[in-house]
Each structure stands twice: as structure tokens, then as C-alpha cells.
C-alpha positions in Angstrom: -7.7 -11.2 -57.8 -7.9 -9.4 -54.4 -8.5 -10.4 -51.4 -12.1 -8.4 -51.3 -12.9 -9.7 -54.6 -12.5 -13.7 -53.2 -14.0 -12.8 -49.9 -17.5 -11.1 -51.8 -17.1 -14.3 -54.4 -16.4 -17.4 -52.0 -18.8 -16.0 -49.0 -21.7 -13.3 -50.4 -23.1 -11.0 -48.2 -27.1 -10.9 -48.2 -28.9 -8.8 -50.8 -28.7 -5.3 -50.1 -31.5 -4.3 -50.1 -34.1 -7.2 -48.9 -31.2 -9.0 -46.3 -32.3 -12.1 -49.0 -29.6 -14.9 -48.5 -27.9 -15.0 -52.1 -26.8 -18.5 -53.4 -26.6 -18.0 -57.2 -23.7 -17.0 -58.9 -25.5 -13.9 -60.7 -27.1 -12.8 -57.5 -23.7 -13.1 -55.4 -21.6 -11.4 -58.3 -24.2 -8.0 -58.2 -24.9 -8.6 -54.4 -28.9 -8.3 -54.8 -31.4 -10.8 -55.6 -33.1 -11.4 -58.5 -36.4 -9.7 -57.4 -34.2 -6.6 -56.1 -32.1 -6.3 -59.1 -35.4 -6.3 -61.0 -37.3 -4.0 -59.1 -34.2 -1.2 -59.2 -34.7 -0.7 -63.0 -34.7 2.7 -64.0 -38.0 4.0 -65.2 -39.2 5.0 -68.6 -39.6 8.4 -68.1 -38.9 11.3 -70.3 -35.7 13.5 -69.7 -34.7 16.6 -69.5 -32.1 17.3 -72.7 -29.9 18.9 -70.3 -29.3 17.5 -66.9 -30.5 13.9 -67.5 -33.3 14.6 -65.1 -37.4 12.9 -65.3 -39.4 15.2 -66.8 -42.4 16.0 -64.0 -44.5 18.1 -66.4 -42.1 20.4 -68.5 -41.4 20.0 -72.1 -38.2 19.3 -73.2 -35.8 20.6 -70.2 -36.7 21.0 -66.5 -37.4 24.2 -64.6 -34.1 24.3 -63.1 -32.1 23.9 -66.1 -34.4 26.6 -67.7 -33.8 29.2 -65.1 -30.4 28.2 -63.7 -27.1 29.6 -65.2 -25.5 27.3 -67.7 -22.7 25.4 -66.7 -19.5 23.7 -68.2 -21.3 20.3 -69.1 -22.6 20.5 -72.0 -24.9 17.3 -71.3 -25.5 14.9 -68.3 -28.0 11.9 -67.5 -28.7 10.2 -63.9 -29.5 6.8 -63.8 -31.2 6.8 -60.2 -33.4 8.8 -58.0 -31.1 9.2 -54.4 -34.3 8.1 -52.5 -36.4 4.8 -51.3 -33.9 1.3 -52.2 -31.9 3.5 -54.2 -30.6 5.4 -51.1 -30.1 2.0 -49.2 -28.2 1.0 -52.6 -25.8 3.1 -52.4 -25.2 3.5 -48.6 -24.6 -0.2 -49.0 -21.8 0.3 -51.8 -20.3 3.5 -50.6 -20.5 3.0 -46.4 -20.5 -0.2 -46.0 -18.2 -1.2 -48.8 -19.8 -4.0 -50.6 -18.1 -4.2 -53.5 -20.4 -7.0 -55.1 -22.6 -4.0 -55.7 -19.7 -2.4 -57.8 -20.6 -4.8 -60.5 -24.2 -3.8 -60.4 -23.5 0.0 -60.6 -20.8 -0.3 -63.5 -22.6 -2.3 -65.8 -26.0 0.1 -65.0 -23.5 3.1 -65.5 -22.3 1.9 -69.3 -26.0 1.2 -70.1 -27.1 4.5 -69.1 -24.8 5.6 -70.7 -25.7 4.3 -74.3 -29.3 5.2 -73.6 -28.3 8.6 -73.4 -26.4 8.5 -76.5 -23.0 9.1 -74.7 -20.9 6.4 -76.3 -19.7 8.0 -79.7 -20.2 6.7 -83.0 -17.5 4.4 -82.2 -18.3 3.6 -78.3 -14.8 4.5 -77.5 -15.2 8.0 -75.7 -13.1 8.3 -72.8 -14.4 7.8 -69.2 -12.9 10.0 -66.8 -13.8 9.5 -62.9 -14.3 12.4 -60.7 -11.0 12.6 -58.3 -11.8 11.4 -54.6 -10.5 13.9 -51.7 -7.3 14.0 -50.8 -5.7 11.5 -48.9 -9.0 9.5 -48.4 -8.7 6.4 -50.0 -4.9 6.1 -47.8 -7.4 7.3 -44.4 -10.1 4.4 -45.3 -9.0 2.3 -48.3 -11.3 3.3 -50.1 -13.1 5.6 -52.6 -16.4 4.4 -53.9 -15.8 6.5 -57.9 -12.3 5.0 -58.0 -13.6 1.4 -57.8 -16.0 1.7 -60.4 -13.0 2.9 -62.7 -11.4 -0.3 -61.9 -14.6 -2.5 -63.0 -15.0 0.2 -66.0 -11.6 -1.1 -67.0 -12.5 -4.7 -66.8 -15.1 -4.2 -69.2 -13.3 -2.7 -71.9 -13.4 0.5 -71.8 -10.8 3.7 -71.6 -11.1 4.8 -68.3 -8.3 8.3 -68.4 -8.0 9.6 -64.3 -6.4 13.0 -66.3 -8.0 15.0 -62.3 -6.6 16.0 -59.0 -8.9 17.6 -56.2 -6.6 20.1 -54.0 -8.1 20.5 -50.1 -11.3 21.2 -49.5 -14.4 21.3 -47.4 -16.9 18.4 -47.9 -19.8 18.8 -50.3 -22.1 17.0 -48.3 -21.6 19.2 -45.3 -22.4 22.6 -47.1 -25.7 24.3 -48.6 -26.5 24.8 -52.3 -24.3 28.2 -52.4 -21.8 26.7 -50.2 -21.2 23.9 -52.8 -21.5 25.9 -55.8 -18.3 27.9 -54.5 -16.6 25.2 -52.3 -14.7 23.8 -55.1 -13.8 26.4 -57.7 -10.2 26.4 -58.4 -9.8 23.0 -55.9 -9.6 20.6 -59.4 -6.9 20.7 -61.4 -6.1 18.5 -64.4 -2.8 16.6 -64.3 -2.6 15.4 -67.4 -3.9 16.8 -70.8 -7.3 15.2 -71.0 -9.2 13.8 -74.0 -11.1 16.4 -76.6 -14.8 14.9 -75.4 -15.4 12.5 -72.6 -18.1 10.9 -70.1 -17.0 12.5 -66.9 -18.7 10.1 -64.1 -19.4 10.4 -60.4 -21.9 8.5 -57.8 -24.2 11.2 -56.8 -25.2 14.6 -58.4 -27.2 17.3 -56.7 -26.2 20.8 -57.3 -24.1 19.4 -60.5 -21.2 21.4 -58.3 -18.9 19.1 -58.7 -19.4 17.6 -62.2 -19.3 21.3 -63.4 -15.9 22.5 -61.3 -14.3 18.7 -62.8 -15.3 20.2 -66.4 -14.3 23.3 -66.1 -10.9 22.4 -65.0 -11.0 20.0 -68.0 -12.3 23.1 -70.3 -9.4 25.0 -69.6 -7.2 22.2 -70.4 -8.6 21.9 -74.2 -11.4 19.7 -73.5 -14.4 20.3 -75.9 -17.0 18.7 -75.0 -18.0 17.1 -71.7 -21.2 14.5 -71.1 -21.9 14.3 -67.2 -23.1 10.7 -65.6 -23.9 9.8 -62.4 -25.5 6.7 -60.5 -27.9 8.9 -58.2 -29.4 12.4 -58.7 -31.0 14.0 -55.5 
């Protein structure tokens, strides 16, 4: 075990998202209380076939998907709106580093994805983690995606980095063209990667990123990739 992982284990930090003092061993091993972790259960809304998306009023698939320009996924599903204690979820896992709430999000990303019928037949498809910038996790010691691989890997399940991101310019700095041409060409694959696959990341918004990862996987002989992410914005 790591350091980290005894440090988040022997002395919890407070729930994220109330600042709750967490004695139980569930509540310290997810880092949220039990009225927290209850309140953050995703909704029973309908879906859009496509993106993964609530439904407002449309039928089937949302507005966007209907008039945007298909992409490489052939699928994806969202587990979270990036808004309200979602937003402060997240901060608190990906800024502030609490990995406690890595347990949270990996077990909510494997049930979303078997609500979303992305497991196989078999429950043995591949999980492939978006690659994190270069150089970031030596500059902070950390990448939020590749952590969640780790805990993927505790659970069981075949977890295949098969990506490389070259240099680029952050997503989260640029405007919906700006990321929708930012990365093209800047994800190569550097290993042959799996036939179909779950292809994960934290946080979609323009599906820019999910889209360049499985088109670089595409053209690699890849035949079918299903999108998943914590938080959609």
C-alpha cells in the first residue's frame, strides 16, 4: 500500500462535499458521508442513444447529437452533471487530490457502465484511460484518469493504457472550435489496442477529446469504441 493510501485510511479527511467529520470505515474509504454519497446518485432520466446525455424533451437522441457531425465513438454515457456537488466532487478529487474519492468514482464508473450496456456479453471489454498531458503527472504527481485506472485494476478488470498524448495546448483554456482542433493528430496509439473497448475520461464537454483518443484508436484497427466519463458539462 502507499503512503497516500495509509494516510486517506488511518486519518480521513472530512466529507467532500458537506466538511462532515467521517468516522466509519465506508464513509472514510469513499471520502463522503452517508447522506452525501446518497444524495449524488445519478438520476433516472432518459438518455440520449448517442452521447449518454438526459433527455430534456427530445425523443430518442438530443439536439446536438442530431445536428452535430458524427464522430469516432460510436456510443458514450456520462454519469454526472459538471454542476452543483457534482462540480465540488470533482474539484475535490482532481485539485485537491483526495484520493478516498477515487474509490467513489471507480466503482460509480463500472456501474454506469453496466447501465449503459457497455460491459459485453462477457463483462470483460477492455478499459482504456484517456492519456494525461505530457510530463504532468512527473510536474505534480499526479493525474486524476490515471488513478482511477489503478482502482479499475483493483477491481478486476482489464485496464489496456494502449495511448500517448504528444504536446499540446490545454482543453480547458480554449473555445468549442479551439478544442475541436486542438488535439487532432496530438494522440497516438502505442500499442495495438483491443477490437472494442470502454474508452474513459473525467469530464466530457465538446466529446473533443474522447473522439481524437478514438480516432487514433480507429486507425489502429479498433472497431468499436463506447465513450464514459464521470462529469458531462
Amino acid at each position: 500500500m502507499t503512503r497516500a493510501f495509509l494516510r486517506e485510511l488511518l486519518f480521513p479527511r472530512n466529507c467532500a462535499i458537506c466538511g462532515k467529520a467521517l468516522f466509519f470505515g465506508r464513509e472514510a474509504w469513499y471520502g463522503l458521508c452517508g447522506g452525501c454519497m446518497k444524495g449524488l446518485e445519478p438520476g433516472g432520466e432518459e438518455r440520449c442513444v448517442s452521447c449518454g446525455k438526459p433527455l430534456i424533451s427530445e425523443d430518442s437522441r438530443c439536439l446536438p447529437c442530431r445536428e452535430g457531425e458524427a464522430g469516432s465513438l460510436d456510443r458514450a454515457y456520462s454519469i454526472y452533471p459538471y454542476s452543483g456537488p457534482w462540480r465540488k466532487l470533482l474539484a475535490a478529487y482532481k485539485f485537491e487530490k483526495n484520493r478516498a474519492l477515487g474509490n467513489f468514482l471507480a466503482e460509480k464508473l463500472t456501474e454506469a457502465a453496466a447501465q449503459a450496456g457497455f460491459t459485453g456479453k462477457d463483462g470483460g471489454l477492455p478499459w482504456v484511460p484517456v492519456p494525461p498531458r505530457p510530463h504532468k503527472i512527473r510536474r505534480t504527481g499526479w493525474d486524476q484518469v490515471s488513478y482511477i485506472s489503478l482502482l479499475l485494476k483493483k477491481l478486476g478488470l482489464p485496464v489496456y493504457s494502449c495511448l500517448k498524448r504528444l504536446p499540446s495546448q490545454s482543453q480547458k483554456k480554449l473555445d468549442r472550435g479551439g478544442r475541436m482542433t486542438n488535439l487532432k493528430g496530438r494522440v497516438i496509439c502505442i500499442k495495438q489496442p483491443p477490437a472494442e473497448l470502454i474508452l474513459f475520461d473525467d469530464v466530457i464537454t465538446t466529446g473533443a477529446t474522447l473522439n481524437t483518443c478514438a480516432a487514433a484508436l480507429k486507425a489502429e484497427g479498433t472497431l468499436r469504441v463506447l465513450g464514459l466519463s464521470l462529469f458531462y458539462g
